[in-house]
N, C-alpha and C positions, 0 to 999 in steps of 0.2 A: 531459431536454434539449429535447425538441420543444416542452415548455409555454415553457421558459425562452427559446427562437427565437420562438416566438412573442409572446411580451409583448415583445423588442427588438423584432419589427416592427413594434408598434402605439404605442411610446414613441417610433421611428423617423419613422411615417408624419403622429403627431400636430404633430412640429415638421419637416416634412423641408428648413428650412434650414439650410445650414453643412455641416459636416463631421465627420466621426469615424474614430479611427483603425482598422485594424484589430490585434487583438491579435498579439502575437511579430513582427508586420510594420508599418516605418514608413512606412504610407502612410496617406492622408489618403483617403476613401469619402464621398463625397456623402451625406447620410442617408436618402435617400431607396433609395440603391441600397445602402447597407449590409448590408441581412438576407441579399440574394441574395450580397453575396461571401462575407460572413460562413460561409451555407451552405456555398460553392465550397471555402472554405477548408478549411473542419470536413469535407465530402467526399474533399476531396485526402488529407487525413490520416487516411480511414478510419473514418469516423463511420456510425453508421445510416443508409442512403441515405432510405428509404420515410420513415421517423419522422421524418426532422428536412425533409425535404420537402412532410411534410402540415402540419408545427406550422408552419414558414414560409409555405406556401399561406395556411393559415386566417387566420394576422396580418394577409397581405396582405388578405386577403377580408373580414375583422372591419373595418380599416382602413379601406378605400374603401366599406366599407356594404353588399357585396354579399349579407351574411351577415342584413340585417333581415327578409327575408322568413321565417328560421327560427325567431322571437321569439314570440312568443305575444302577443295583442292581449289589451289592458288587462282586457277584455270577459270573455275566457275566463278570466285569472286570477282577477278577484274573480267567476264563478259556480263555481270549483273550490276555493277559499278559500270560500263559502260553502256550499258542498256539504258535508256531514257526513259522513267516510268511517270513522267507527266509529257 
């Protein structure tokens, strides 16, 4: 469930116009603020608190870019890819 919160956040934040529903409840959620009800929602009812708080953290953080500095630069891939490790 936390992977699955977090790819709605980054499906969420890539278009965040309009609106979406939330499930079992007819309301209409900006997209932009959907992951966090969605959360609220899934907390109210009893769901992993920590887990489903880090997967929606990370979407947010994948989303807005904060998460590039943990990527590995072009540099390092191809000398680890041409490193022979047998």
């Amino acid at each position: 469930w936390p992977l699955l919160l977090c790819l709605i956040t980054i499906e969420c934040l890539s278009s965040p116009d309009g609106t979406r529903p939330l499930p079992c409840i007819p309301i209409q959620v900006p997209r932009d603020r959907y992951p966090a009800a969605l959360l609220l929602l899934l907390l109210i009812l009893g769901a992993p608190k920590l887990s489903l708080s880090l997967g929606c953290a990370y979407g947010y953080g994948y989303a807005k870019g904060y998460l590039e500095v943990l990527k590995p630069k072009p540099a390092l891939v191809s000398r680890c890819e041409a490193a022979s490790a047998l």
